[in-house]
C-alpha positions as CSV (number, residue, x, y, z in Angstrom):
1,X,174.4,1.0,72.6
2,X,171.3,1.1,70.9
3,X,169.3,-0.8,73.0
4,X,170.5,1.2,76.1
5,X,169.3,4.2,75.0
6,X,166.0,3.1,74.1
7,X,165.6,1.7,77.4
8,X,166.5,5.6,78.7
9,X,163.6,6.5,76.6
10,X,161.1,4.7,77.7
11,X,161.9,4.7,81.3
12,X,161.8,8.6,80.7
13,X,158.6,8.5,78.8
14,X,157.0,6.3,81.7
15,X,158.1,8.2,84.1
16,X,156.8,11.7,82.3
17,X,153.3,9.8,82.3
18,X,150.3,10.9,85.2
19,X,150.4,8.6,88.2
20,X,147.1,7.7,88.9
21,X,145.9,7.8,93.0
22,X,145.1,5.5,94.7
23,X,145.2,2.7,92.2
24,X,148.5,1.5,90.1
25,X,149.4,0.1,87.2
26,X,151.5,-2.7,87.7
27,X,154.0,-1.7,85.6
28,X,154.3,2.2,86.7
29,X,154.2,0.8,90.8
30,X,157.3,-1.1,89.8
31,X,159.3,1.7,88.6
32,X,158.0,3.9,91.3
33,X,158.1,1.9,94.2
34,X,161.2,2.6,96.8
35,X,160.6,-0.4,97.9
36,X,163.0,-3.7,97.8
37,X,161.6,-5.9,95.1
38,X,160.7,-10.2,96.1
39,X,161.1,-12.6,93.8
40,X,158.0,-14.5,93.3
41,X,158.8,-18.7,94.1
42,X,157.8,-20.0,90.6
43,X,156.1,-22.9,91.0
44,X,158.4,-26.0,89.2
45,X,157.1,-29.0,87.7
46,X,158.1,-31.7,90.2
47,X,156.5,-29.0,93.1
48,X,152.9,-29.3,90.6
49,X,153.4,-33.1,90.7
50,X,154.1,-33.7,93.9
51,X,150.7,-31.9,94.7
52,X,148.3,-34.0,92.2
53,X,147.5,-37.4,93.2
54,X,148.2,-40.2,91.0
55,X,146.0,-41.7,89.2
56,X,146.6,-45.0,91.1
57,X,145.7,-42.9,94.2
58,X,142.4,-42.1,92.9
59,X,139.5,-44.8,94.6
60,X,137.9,-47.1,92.0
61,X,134.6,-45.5,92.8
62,X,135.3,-41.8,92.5
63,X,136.7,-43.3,89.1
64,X,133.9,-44.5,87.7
65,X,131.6,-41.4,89.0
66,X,134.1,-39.0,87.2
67,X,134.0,-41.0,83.8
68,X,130.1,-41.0,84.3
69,X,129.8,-37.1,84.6
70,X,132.1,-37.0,81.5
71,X,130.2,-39.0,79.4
72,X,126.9,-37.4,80.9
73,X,128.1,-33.6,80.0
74,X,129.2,-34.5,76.6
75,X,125.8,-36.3,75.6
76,X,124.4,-32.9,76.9
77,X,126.6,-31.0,74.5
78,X,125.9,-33.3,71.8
79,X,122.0,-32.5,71.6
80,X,122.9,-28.9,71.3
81,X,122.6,-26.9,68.3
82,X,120.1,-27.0,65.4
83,X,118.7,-30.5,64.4
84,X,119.1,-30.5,60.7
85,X,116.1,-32.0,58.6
86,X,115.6,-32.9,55.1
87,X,119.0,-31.8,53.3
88,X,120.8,-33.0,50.4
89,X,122.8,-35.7,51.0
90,X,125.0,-36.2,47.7
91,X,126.0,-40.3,48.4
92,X,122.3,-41.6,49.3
93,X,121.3,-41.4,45.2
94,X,124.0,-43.7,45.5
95,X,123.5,-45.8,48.6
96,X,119.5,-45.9,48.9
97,X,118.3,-44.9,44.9
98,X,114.8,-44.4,44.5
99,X,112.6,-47.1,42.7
100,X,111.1,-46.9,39.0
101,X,107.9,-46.5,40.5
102,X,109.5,-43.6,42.7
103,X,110.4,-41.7,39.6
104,X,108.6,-38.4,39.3
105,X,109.7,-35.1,36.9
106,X,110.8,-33.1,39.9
107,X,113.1,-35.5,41.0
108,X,114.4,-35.7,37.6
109,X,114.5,-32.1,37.2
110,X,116.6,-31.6,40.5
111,X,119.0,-34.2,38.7
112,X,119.5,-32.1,36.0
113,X,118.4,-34.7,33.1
114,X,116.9,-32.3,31.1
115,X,120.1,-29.8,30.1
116,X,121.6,-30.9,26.7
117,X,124.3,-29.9,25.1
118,X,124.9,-26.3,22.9
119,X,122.7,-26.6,19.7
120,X,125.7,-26.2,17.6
121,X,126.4,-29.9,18.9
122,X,123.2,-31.4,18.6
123,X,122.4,-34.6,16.6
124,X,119.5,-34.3,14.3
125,X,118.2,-37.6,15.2
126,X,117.1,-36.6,18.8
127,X,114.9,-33.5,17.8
128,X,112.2,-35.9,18.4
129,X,113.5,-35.9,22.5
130,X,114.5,-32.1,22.4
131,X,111.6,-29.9,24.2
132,X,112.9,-26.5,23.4
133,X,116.1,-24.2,23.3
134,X,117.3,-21.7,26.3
135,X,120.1,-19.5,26.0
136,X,121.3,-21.7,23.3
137,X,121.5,-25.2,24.9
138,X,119.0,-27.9,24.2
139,X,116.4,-28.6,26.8
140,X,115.3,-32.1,26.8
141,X,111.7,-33.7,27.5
142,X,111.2,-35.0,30.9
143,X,108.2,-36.9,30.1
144,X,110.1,-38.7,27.7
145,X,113.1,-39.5,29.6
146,X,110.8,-40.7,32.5
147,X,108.7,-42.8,30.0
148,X,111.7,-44.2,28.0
149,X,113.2,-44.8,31.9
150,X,110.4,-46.6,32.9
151,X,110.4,-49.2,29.9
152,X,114.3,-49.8,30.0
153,X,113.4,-50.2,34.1
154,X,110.9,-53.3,32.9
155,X,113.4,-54.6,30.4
156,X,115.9,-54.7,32.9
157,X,113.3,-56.5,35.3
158,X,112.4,-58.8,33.1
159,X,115.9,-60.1,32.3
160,X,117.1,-60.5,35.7
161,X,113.7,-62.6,36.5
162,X,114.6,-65.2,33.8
163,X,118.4,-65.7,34.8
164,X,120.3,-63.0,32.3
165,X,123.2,-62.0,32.7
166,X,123.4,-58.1,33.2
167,X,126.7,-56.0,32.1
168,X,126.6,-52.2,33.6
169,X,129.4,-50.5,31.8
170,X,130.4,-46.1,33.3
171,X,134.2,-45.9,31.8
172,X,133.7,-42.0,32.7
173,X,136.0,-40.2,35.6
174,X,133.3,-40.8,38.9
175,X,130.8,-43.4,37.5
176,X,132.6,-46.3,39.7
177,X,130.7,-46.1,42.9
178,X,127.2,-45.9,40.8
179,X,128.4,-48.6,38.6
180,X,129.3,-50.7,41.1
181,X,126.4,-50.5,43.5
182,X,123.9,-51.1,40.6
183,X,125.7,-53.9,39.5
184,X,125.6,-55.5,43.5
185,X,121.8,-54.2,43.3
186,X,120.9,-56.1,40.4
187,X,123.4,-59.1,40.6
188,X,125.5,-58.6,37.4
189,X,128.3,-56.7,36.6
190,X,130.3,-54.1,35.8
191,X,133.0,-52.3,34.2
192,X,134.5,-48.5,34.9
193,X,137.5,-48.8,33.2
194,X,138.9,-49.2,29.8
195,X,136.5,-51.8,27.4
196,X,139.0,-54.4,25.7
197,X,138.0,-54.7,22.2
198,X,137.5,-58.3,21.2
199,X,135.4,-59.4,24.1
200,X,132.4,-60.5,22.7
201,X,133.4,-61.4,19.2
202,X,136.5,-63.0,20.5
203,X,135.9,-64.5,23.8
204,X,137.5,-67.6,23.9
205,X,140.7,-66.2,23.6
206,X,140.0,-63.4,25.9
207,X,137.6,-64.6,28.3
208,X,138.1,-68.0,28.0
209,X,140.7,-67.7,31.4
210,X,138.6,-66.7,33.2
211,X,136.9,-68.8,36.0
212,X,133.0,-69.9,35.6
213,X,131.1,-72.1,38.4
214,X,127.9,-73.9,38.5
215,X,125.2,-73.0,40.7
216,X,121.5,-74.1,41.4
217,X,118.2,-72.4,41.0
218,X,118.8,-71.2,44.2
219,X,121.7,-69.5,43.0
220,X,124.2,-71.8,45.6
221,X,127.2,-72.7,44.4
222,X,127.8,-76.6,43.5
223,X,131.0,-78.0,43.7
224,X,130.1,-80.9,40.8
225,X,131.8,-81.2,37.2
226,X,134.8,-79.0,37.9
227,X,136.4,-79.9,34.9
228,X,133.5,-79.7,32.9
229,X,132.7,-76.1,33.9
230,X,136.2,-75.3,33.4
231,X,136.0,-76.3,29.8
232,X,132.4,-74.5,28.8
233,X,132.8,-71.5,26.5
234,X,132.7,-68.3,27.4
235,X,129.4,-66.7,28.9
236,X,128.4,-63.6,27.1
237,X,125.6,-61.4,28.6
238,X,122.0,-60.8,27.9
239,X,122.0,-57.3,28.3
240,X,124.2,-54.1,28.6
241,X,123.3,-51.1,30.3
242,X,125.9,-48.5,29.0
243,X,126.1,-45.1,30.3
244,X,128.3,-43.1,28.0
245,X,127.8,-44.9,24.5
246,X,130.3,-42.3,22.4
247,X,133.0,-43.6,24.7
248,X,132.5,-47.0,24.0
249,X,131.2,-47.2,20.3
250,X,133.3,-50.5,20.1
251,X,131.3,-52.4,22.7
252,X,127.9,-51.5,21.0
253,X,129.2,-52.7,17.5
254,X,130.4,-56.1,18.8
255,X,126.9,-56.5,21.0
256,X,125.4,-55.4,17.2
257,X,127.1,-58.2,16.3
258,X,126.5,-61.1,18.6
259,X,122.3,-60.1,18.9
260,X,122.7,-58.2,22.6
261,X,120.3,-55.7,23.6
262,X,121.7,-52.7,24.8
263,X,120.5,-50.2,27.2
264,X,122.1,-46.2,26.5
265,X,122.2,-42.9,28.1
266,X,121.8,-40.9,25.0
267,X,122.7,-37.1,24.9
268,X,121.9,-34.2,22.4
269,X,125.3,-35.0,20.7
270,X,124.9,-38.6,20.7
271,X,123.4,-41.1,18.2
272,X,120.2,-42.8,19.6
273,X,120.3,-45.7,16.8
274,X,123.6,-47.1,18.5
275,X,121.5,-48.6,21.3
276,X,118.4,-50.9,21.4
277,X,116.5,-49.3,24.2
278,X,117.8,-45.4,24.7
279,X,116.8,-43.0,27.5
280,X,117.4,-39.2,26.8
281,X,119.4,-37.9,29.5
282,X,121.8,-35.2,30.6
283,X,125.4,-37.6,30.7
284,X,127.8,-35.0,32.0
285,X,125.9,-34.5,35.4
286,X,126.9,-37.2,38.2
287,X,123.4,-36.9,39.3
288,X,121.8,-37.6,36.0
289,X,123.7,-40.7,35.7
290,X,123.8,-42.0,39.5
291,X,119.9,-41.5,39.3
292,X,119.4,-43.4,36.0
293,X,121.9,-46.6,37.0
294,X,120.5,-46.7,40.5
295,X,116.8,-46.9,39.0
296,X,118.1,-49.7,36.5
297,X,119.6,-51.4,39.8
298,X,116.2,-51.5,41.4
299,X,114.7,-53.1,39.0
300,X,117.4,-55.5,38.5
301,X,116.8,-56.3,42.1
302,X,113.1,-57.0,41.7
303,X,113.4,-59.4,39.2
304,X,115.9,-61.7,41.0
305,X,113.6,-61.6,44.0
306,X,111.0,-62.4,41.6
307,X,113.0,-65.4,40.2
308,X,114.0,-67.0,43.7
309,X,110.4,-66.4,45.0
310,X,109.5,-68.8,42.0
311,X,112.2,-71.2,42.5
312,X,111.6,-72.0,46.1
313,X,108.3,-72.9,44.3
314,X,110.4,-75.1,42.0
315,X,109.5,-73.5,38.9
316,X,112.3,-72.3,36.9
317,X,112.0,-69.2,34.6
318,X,114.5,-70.0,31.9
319,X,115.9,-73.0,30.0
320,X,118.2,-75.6,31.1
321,X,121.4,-75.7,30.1
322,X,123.1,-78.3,27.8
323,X,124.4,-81.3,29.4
324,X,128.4,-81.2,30.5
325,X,128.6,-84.8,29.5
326,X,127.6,-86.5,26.2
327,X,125.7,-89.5,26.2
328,X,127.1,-91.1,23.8
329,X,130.4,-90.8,25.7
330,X,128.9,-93.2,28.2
331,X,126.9,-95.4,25.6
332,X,130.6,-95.9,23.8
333,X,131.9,-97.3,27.3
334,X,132.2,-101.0,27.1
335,X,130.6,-103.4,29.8
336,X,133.7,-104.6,31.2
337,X,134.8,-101.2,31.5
338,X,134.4,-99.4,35.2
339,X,131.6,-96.6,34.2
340,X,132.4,-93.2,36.6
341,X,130.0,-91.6,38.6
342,X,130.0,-88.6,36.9
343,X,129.0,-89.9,33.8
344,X,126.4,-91.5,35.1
345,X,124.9,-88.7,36.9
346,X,125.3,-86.7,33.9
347,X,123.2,-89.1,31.3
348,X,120.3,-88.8,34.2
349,X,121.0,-86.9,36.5
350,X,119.3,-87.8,40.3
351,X,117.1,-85.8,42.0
352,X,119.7,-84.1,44.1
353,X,121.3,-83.1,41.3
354,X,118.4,-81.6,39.5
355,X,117.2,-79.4,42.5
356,X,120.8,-78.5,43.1
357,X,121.7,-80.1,46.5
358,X,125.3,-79.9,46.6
359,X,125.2,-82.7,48.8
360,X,126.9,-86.2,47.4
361,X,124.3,-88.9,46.1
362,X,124.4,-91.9,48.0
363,X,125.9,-95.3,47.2
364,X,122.4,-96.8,46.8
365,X,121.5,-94.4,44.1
366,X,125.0,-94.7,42.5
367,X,124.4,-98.3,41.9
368,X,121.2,-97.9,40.6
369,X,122.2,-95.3,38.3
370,X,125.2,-97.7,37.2
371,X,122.3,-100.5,36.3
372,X,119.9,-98.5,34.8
373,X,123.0,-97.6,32.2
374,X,123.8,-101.0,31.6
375,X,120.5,-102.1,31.3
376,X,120.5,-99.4,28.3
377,X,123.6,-100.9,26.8
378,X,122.1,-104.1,26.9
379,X,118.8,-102.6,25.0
380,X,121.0,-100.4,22.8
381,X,123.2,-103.6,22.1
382,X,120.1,-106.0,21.0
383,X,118.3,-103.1,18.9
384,X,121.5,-103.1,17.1
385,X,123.4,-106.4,16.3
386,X,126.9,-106.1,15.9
387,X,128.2,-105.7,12.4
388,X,130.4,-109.3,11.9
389,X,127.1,-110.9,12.4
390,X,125.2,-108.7,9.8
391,X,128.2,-109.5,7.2
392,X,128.2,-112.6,7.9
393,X,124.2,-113.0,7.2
394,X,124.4,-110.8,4.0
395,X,127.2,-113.1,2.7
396,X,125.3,-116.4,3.3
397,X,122.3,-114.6,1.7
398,X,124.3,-113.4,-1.2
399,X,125.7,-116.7,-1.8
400,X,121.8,-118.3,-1.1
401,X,121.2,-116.7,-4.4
402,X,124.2,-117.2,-6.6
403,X,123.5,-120.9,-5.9
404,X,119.5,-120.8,-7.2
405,X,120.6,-118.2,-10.1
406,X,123.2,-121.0,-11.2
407,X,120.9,-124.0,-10.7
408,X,117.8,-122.3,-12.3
409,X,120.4,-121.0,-15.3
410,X,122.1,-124.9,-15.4
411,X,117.9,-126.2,-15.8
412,X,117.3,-123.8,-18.7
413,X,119.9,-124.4,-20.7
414,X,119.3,-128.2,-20.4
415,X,115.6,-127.6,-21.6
416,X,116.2,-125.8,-23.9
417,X,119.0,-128.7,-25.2
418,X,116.3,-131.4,-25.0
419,X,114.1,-129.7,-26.9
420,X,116.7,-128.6,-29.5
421,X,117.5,-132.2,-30.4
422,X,113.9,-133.8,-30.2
423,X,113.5,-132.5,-33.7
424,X,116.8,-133.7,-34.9
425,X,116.3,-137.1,-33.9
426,X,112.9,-137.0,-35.7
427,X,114.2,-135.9,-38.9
């Protein structure tokens, strides 16, 4: 009932309204026309695909002409607009970071390096680093984080061009793509998550599992000595780079302990004796700290291009390591005993070996090796008669001597016997 008469109403209201002459609304025409009304065919969906071709019905050519014009008019739409220059792009301080020589006060400025902490924080042992106070928050120096970023840049450098091993630690929330990338940049590695205490000054039990191989100044791997390198201690590195030291004061005690540099973002509130080479920074801002790491990487970088630049030369900026096999291991061998290659590649080792091909000696050189070993048995063996024979000769000797002390002691006495009884006889 109520929707009845609100139709009524309407149809009353619209028919109360002014018709307009000549033209009609649609809606007044309908209810004033005297007219029969027609339906309108509506058009179905089998009707509207009855009338478009098929694809398959389509020519090949008028295909490939209409695919063209697509991909024409969108190119055309693509170039429109505004062509963007110059903006920030947060991930390429990550991706591309600048170089140390590329470090400049504005850029560290737009990285916000320089804001501290509130001064009811602060450390009394960085005034030295604080430039002033501003609305009660430390402001730090920026020629003194560029300077002490600079010589932690060269230590860095200088590491990775002797062969270090370089440890870049960022346990905070959003320091894993940073850490990461300077640690590919550089060639060492890293660590975002939780340190486990114990690692350094006990890493034969902890570390001890985990898998070393050998490589060659060329840094190629060499499959040689597997069981060797599977039995070498531990590798500990040369240098830590650390990004927020009051989160991992047990790391820098035990590199305290074991002699390893340390490299350490050091804020207002931190300590800047925990580390050995500190850079005052701001390490709350992402920025600050994917700025600092990515320098660091750089110069990581340069020194191991600087290292394999000198070894394709052949000269070799650090120390060899010890030998895997003992010599006297192989000296201890008896001659009848089969002597194995790899002991006799490890006493001296080819020239393969030494330049790191990972190819196999030959046979030739095998045999050789093999000889010039027993050849130093034989030496070893003559220098150094065996011990029956030396008892043997120290017995004879011994007994050389009993016989003249007895026969020089029998002569005496009978001298002295002689003379003892010449005088009797005469009295």
């Amino acid at each position: 009932m109520i929707v009845r008469q609100l139709c009524v109403r309407q149809s009353r209201q619209l028919r109360a309204l002014p018709r307009p002459s000549p033209i009609r609304t649609p809606i007044l025409s309908r209810f004033s026309s005297t007219g029969t009304i027609v339906d309108t065919p509506v058009q179905t969906e089998q009707a509207f695909a009855a009338e478009t071709p098929a694809p398959s019905e389509i020519p090949a050519a008028q295909t490939v002409q209409l695919f063209g014009k697509y991909q024409k008019t969108k190119h055309g739409f693509q170039n429109l607009g505004s062509d963007v220059r110059g903006a920030y792009q947060p991930g390429n301080l990550i991706k591309y970071p600048p170089k140390p020589s590329e470090v400049t006060l504005e850029l560290l400025l737009s990285c916000q390096t320089h804001l501290g902490h509130t001064t009811s924080r602060w450390n009394p042992q960085n005034s030295r680093y604080i430039f002033g106070v501003r609305d009660g928050i430390h402001i730090l120096s920026l020629d003194l984080t560029a300077a002490h970023l600079r010589r932690a840049a060269k230590v860095v450098e200088e590491v990775a061009y002797r062969g270090g091993l370089i440890l870049f630690v960022g346990t905070r929330k959003g320091q894993k793509r940073a850490v990461v990338r300077a640690a590919e940049l550089a060639q060492g590695y890293h660590l975002f998550e939780r340190w486990i205490p114990g690692s350094l000054t006990n890493g034969e039990q902890i570390l001890g599992h985990c898998e070393k191989k050998l490589v060659n100044s060329m840094d190629e791997e060499m499959h040689m000595w597997e069981k060797e390198v599977k039995e070498y201690p531990a590798l500990k590195p040369d240098l830590v780079v650390c990004l927020n030291p009051l989160e991992n004061e047990v790391l820098l005690h035990e590199c305290g302990l074991n002699n390893v540099p340390t490299i350490g973002v050091i804020d207002t509130d931190a300590d800047p004796t925990s580390v050995t080479y500190p850079i005052p920074s701001n390490d709350d801002s992402m920025r600050a700290v994917s700025l600092i790491v990515g320098v660091l990487g750089r110069a990581g970088e340069a020194g191991q291009k600087r290292r394999l630049e000198s070894a394709q030369k052949g000269q070799l900026t650090y120390e060899k390591m010890a030998p895997l096999v003992n010599f006297t291991a192989v000296t201890s061998t008896s001659e009848t005993e089969e002597v194995p290659v790899e002991k006799s590649l490890s006493v001296e080792q080819p020239e393969e070996a030494r330049m790191g091909d990972p190819t196999p000696p030959s046979a030739e050189s095998v045999a050789a090796d093999i000889a010039s070993i027993e050849a130093a048995i034989a030496d070893y063996s003559a220098a150094n008669p065996e011990p029956a024979a030396t008892e043997s000769t120290e017995s004879t000797t011994e007994s050389t001597e009993s016989t003249t002390e007895s026969a020089t002691e029998s002569a005496t006495e009978s001298a002295t016997e002689s003379t003892t009884d010449a005088p009797e006889k005469q009295q």
